[in-house]
C-alpha positions, 0 to 999 in steps of 0.5 A: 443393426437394427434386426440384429437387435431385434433378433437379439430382444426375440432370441431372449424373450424366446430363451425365457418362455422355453425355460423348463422351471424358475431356477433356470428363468432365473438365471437367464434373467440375471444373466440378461441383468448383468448384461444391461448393467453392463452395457448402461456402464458404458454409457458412451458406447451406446447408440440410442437404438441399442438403449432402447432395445436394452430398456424394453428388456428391463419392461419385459423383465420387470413384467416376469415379475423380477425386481429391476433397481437400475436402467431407470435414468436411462429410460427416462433419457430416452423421454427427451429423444427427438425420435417417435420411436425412442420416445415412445419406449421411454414413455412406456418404461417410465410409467411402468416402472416409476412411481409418482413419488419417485425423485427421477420424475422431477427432471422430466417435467419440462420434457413432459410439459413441452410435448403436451403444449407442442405441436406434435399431437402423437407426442402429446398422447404419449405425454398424457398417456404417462402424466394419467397413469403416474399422475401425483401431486408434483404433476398436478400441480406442473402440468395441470393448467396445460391439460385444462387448455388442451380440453377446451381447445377447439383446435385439437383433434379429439383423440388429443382432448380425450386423453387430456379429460381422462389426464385431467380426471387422475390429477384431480382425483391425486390433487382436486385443488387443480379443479376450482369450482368458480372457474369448471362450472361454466367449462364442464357445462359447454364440454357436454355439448360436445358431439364427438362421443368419445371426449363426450365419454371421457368428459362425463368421467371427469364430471362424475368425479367433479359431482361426487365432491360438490353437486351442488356447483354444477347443477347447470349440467343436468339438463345438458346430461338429460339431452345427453341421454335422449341423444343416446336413446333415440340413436341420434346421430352416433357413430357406429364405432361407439355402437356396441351390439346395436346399444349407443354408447352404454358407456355413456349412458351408465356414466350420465345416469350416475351423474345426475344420480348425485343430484336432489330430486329435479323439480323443473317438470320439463326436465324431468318429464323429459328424463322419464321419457329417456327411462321408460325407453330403457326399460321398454327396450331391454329384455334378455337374449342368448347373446351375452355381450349384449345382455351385459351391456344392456343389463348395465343401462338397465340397472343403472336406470333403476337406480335412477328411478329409485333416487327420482321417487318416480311414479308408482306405474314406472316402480310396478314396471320396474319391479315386473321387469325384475321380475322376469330377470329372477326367472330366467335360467342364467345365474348373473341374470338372477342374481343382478335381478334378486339385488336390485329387486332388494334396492328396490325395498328402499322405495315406498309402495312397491312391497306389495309388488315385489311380494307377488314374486315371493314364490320364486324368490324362496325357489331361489333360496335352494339354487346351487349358487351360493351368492344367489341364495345370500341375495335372495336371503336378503331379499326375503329378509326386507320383504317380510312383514306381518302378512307374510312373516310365518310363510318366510320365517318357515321356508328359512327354517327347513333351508336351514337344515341344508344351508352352507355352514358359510350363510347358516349364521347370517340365516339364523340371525334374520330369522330371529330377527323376523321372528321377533319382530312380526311374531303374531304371538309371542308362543310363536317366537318362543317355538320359533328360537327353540327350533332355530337352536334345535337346527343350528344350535352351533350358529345361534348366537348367545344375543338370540336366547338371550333375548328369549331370556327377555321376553318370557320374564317380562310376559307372566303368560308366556312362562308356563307354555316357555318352560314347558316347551323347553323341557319337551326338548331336553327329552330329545336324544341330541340336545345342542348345548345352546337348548341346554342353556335356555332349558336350564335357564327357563326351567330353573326360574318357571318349572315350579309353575309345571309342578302338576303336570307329568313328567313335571315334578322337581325331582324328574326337571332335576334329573332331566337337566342333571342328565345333560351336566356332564357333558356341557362346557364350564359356562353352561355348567354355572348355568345349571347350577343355577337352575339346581338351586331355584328347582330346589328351593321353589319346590312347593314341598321338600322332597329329601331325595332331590335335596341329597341329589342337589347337594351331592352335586354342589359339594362334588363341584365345590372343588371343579378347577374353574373358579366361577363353577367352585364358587357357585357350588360352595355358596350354592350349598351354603344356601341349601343348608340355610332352608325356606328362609333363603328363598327370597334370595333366590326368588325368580328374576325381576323383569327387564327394564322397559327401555332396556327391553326395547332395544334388541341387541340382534337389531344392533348386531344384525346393523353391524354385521350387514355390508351389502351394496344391495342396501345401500342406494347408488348415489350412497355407496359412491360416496361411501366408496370416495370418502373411504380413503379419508385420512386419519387427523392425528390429534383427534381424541379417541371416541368412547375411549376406544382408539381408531387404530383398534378396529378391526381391518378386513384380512389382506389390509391391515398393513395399509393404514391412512396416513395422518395429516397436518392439521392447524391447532392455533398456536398450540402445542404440536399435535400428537404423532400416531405411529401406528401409521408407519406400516402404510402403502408400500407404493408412498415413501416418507417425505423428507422432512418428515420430522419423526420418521428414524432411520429404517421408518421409509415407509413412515408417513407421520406428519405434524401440524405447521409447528413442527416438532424438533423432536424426533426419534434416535432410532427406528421405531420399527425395527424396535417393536419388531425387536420386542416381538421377538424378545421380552426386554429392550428399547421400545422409545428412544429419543434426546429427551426421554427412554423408554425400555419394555420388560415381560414376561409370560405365563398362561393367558397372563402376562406382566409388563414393566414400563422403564421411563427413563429421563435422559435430560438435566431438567425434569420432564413435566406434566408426563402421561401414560395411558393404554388403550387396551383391545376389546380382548384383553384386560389391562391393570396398569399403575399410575405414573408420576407427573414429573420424572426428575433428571437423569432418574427412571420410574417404572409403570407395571402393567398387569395383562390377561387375555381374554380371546383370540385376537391379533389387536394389540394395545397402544400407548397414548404417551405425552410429556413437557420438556420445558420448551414444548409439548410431545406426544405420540403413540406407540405399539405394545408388543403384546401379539398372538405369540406371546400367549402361544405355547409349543404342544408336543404330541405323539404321531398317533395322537398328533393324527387323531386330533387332526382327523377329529378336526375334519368334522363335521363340522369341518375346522380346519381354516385352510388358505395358499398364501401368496407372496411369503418370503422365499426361505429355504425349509429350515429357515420357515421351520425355524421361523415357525418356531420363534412364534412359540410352535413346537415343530413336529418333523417326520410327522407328514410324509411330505418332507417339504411340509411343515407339521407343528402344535401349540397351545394359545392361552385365553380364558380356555386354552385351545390346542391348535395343528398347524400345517405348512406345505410348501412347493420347491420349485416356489418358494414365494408361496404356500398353502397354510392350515390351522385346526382348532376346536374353536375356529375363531382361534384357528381364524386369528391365528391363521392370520398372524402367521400369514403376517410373519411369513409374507412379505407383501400382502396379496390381494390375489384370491386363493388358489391352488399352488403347482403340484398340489391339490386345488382348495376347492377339491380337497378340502380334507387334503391336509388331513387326508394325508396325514391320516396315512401314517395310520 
């Protein structure tokens, strides 16, 4: 019977590999399903071996990646077996297929906790094995103190004690009140005297978890870690199974480096004469070989020992040696050596007086700039960007400068911006900034932030002597064939206030300075438009004499703009004119610009943003970004008031995580009113369900995790919150709040990039509702005007609150309701979604076929702006009902238009302060549904951006966090990256 039953596991296992598509796998799938479900109803019937052979189906089935919602109570059974073998399968299962919060856990406990404190040591690693990959907070707080017991105990084989650290290091990490400090101290102190290197390593990655929360309780264990390491180094009695292409244990040596990188500087001069000892052996003893394994596992000691040095402050000697080291590493021909050596040669900044060592390897750090490896050149980027000082600061800011008219389009703004920065802060004169930013724009004008002329702006109206050189070099750049908009900008600005000081030179009178800028006005955007007005006006009245022509010529150009479409070109034209007529006796009013603010001066705004946008671990120290890494998961307390006005649930999230948000927790307020309840949380980790007594999670909410403090309110919502949001994402009128006390009904309508929102708070209760209050926390994108609303609704009566909505920029944040009221026995208060998403700002574009393609192929560029990504993970819908769900976000579907009948062509306009149209493209593989690639065009690419991302949110189901790639019978991204305009350019 049982090779019959293993014939038959095989026989299924053989029929789905030898499937030819997924419709096929499918149904030998559901046909296997229905055979288990089947045969689990006949419960009685079943011998154990055959509900063993049935549950490794279900493993096997599950691992296809198919949904198996059933069979769990019999594989957790099959845990309590008496039979190695049954065991072990229910063990596998359970950890596979459950999750922590998952209620059948619960009547396994005790199974679990005999095996562990029995005396079978093969059913306690299969016990650990399952309570370390499940882990949560029942476990921890069941099983805890038996996993302690079993580490420390001396009666134990290692392999049980090793499974017992690495369970112990879950739990804590799930529960850390499982580990007191008082009582591990001492413990963990006696565990790294430990001889047998695997509890050793195992023991280690509990007491850098121990160590990252509180150093301080477990400084007794650095000199333990410093014996660890000399052990280690000088290859004193390690067995040969933990010797790993000749390097003791380079597991061990990493995590006891990192240990006592959590550490103050050690001031006991044995220890730390011995740990330099342990260091210089490291970096004495590594080089680079053929061998790849083995440079792997010795560049990991390697730069972890830097990282040690570093955080030691060592001796100027041994920061040389490691630099000359690092040195070596970014000349060698393999890329992960050069790239590890350029990061942890820019770590190294952070250290005092080894700059002067690193610059001696500035030639090839600036070779590196050019390599065909991308994440090389960012490293050496910013290495190149913290080296430079006044010394060098010409030499860099050149070598950037002719980089970057062949750097990537994806490194170009971070490229512009440093050098900027370089540029201002080590200029040996400010006519070299000033020549500097003017090339920087005439190479990348597209990726020189406005901040960066800005700041031009700045220095040449504080400096008297620097106008006349400014000015002149702008209007030697407009003489150019190409003039980027950026340089029109700047030159319009600087020849409007200072052109009058050029007045004597040639080619520098009034009339040519207007004729000059005049000659760009046609083909600028509406904000460089205003600009050059501007500048019109002060060339004409700064002009030392009147010069007819030139004045007919201004107010030629003022009068033809007096009725331009925008608003701010129209008024500056009319009250341009206006003053023109007015004479001389108007120059005061347009006299040049005042000087900045010293203390406004100072404060570079590249500094600031150069500070937001940098995210690199190569400027952060180790020890830092682990305890950036740990502390990254803190929850988000609920009745904390938002900072300067702007809620924490309006910051932008990285894409692929904006749907897994902290949960918020209870906190104790004294006695006061219940804290606020976020239900902005309620799209959290799909892995954690709601808690039972949740009180404020309706019916639908399960993935809801809104918690109150210990005086929990008894006010809950009469429905989901959820559904209703999503209800009003899809119309413009409903419910968006509902509970016993209050209603609150929602109203739009839209028209533009405008909109006009109309709050019905309804009153359902005989008493009235006291002390209410309504704010919206608007989006950095958008404006909102809002009406005040009453403090006190009477029974059974509505008011309404208007909102008034424009939309300013492309972005998927969408304000939030702060909303609280009294209603007589307690304060509520809560937060609430308003569905004001991209959607609502989009309009269907219908195009013709030959100019739907001539607008896709003038997106291909250069520059290239067509955002293309495979998305994995969408709902599996049929085409039409994709099409139409495109449709119901405000697209006009365009059919026929691809040759492609399995692909999705559709426009639409997205209204902000400029209207954008966007092309947008679906292809879809019929054999997979759950996947396809998605492309959205526009001439701004922060639109094509945003709106990219919100449809991947309505089309997928899960988030994945997989990285792109390229889709069965479709092109890789990679090789064709014009494909989608490729084939639509056949049609021509």
């Amino acid at each position: 019977m049982a090779l019959s039953g293993m014939r038959g596991l095989s026989v299924f296992i053989s029929d789905v590999r030898n499937c030819q598509n997924k419709e096929l796998e499918r149904a030998r799938v559901d046909k296997e399903l229905a055979n288990i479900r089947t045969k689990f109803k006949n419960d009685k019937g079943l011998t154990p071996y055959e509900k063993k052979k049935y549950v490794w189906k279900m493993l096997y089935i599950f691992m296809l990646g198919y949904d198996v919602d059933f069979g769990h109570m019999e594989a957790v059974s099959l845990i309590s077996a008496p039979k190695y073998a049954e065991k072990q399968v229910g063990y596998i299962v359970t950890s596979s297929l459950l999750n922590e919060n998952h209620d059948f856990l619960r009547l396994v406990i005790n199974t679990v906790r005999n095996d562990i404190i029995g005396r079978n040591e093969t059913f306690q690693c299969l016990a650990l094995t399952m309570v370390g990959n499940i882990g949560g907070k029942e476990f921890s707080e069941s099983l805890a103190p038996d996993v302690q017991k079993l580490l420390i105990s001396n009666s134990c084989r290692p392999l049980v004690r090793k499974k017992a650290a690495l369970c112990l290091l879950r739990l804590y990490r799930k529960n850390p009140d499982v580990v007191s400090v008082d009582g591990w101290a001492d413990r963990m102190s006696q565990l790294l005297d430990e001889r047998e290197i695997g509890v050793l390593t195992a023991v280690m990655s509990l007491l850098v978890a121990l160590v990252a929360n509180n150093p301080d309780a477990y400084w007794n264990c650095v000199s333990k870690c410093v014996r660890v390491l000399e052990r280690l180094t000088r290859s004193q009695d390690i067995p040969q199974e933990y010797t790993y292409y000749g390097i003791p244990s380079p597991w061990l040596q990493v995590k006891t480096m990192r240990v006592l990188q959590y550490f103050p500087a050690i001031d006991d001069p044995n220890i730390r004469r011995s740990l330099f000892e342990v260091l210089q052996r490291v970096l004495m003893g590594t080089d680079a070989v053929k061998n790849i394994n083995k440079n792997n596992a010795t560049h990991a000691v390697l730069f972890e020992a830097l990282a040690l040095v570093m955080h030691l402050d060592a001796e100027k000697d041994m920061m040389a040696q490691c630099v000359g080291l690092l040195g070596k590493f970014i000349a060698v021909r393999e890329p992960n050596i050069r790239y590890l050596g350029l990061e942890n040669m820019t770590r190294m900044l952070m250290v005092s007086d080894v700059q002067e060592s690193i610059k001696r390897h500035q030639v090839q750090i600036i070779t590196s700039l050019r390599d065909p490896d991308i994440s090389i050149r960012r490293r050496s980027l910013d290495l190149l960007y913290g080296m430079c000082d006044v010394t060098n600061a010409k030499d860099i800011v050149e070598e950037l400068l002719q980089y970057l008219t062949t750097a990537d389009f994806a490194i170009r703004e971070e490229l512009a911006l440093k050098a900027a920065i370089l540029a201002e802060k080590f200029a040996p004169d400010l006519s070299w900034y000033v020549d500097v930013i003017l090339q920087l724009i005439e190479k990348a004008g597209d990726f020189v932030s406005d901040d960066i002329w800005y700041r031009v702006v700045q220095f040449v109206t504080n400096n008297d002597d620097l106008q006349p050189y400014a000015a002149a070099k702008a209007r030697d750049f407009l003489d150019k064939p190409a003039v980027h908009e950026t340089m029109v900008k700047v030159a319009g600005y600087l020849l409007g206030e200072y052109s009058h000081l050029l007045s004597r030179r040639p080619g520098c009178s009034p009339k040519e300075v207007f004729s000059i800028i005049h000659d760009k006005f046609a083909t600028v955007s509406t904000p460089t438009k205003a600009i050059l007005l501007s500048a019109y006006i002060k060339i004409l009245l700064h002009s030392q004499t009147v010069d007819p022509e030139l004045q007919n010529h201004v107010l030629a150009v003022f009068r033809k703009n007096e009725t331009y479409l925008d608003a701010e070109v129209q008024q500056r034209a009319s009250e341009y004119y206006a003053l023109s007529r007015k004479g001389p006796s108007m120059v005061d009013v347009m006299a040049e610009m005042p000087k900045f603010p010293e203390r406004q001066f100072l404060q570079s705004a590249l500094l600031k943003k150069a500070e937001d946008t940098e995210v690199d671990v190569a400027d952060t120290s180790a020890t830092k970004l682990r305890l950036m890494q740990l502390t990254s998961t803190a929850v988000v307390v609920a009745d904390q008031k938002p900072a300067n006005g702007v809620h924490p649930a309006l910051t932008r999230v990285p894409s692929g995580q904006r749907n897994i948000e902290a949960p918020t927790v209870p906190v104790a307020n004294g006695g006061q009113s219940p804290a606020p309840v976020d239900f902005l949380a309620i799209e959290a980790a799909p892995t954690h369900s709601a808690p039972e007594s949740s009180p404020l999670v309706g019916p639908g909410d399960s993935l809801a995790l809104a918690l109150m403090d210990n005086q929990a309110s008894t006010v809950q919502p009469t429905g989901s919150v959820t559904e209703w949001f999503d209800a009003l994402c899809r119309k413009d009128s409903g419910i968006l709040y509902e509970d016993p006390f209050i209603q609150i009904g929602l109203k739009a309508e839209w028209r533009g990039n405008q909109g006009r929102i109309v709050l019905f708070l309804g009153n359902k209760h005989t008493a009235p509702l006291l002390s209410v209050k309504a704010v919206i926390l608007p989006p950095r994108h958008m404006q909102l005007l809002t009406s005040n609303v009453p403090d006190t609704i009477p029974p059974r009566a509505q008011v309404q609150c208007p909102v008034e909505v424009t939309n300013l920029s492309p972005s998927r944040e969408i304000p939030v309701l702060d909303f609280s009221y009294n209603n007589s026995s307690a304060m509520v208060s809560f937060k609430l979604r308003l569905p004001v998403i991209m959607s609502k700002f989009l309009q269907g574009a219908t195009l013709a076929p030959a100019d739907y393609i001539a607008r896709w192929k003038a997106l291909m560029g250069p520059p290239n702006k067509l955002l293309q990504e495979v998305v994995r993970g969408v709902k599996p819908l049929p085409l039409q009902e994709m099409s139409d769900l495109l449709g119901s976000l405000h697209v006009a579907i365009a059919p026929g238009y691809d040759p492609n009948v399995n692909n999705i062509v559709g426009a639409a306009t997205y209204f902000s302060e400029n209207p954008t149209l966007c092309l947008i493209r679906i292809e879809t593989d019929p054999a997979d549904r759950t996947q396809i690639r998605l492309t959205v065009g526009t001439p701004d690419t922060s639109v094509a951006l945003e709106l990219k991302e919100y449809i991947k949110e309505r089309l997928v189901d899960i988030p994945s966090g997989a990285a792109p790639t390229s889709l069965p019978g479709m092109p890789s991204p990679a090789d064709d990256l014009v494909g989608p305009a490729a084939s639509l350019a056949g049609l021509i």
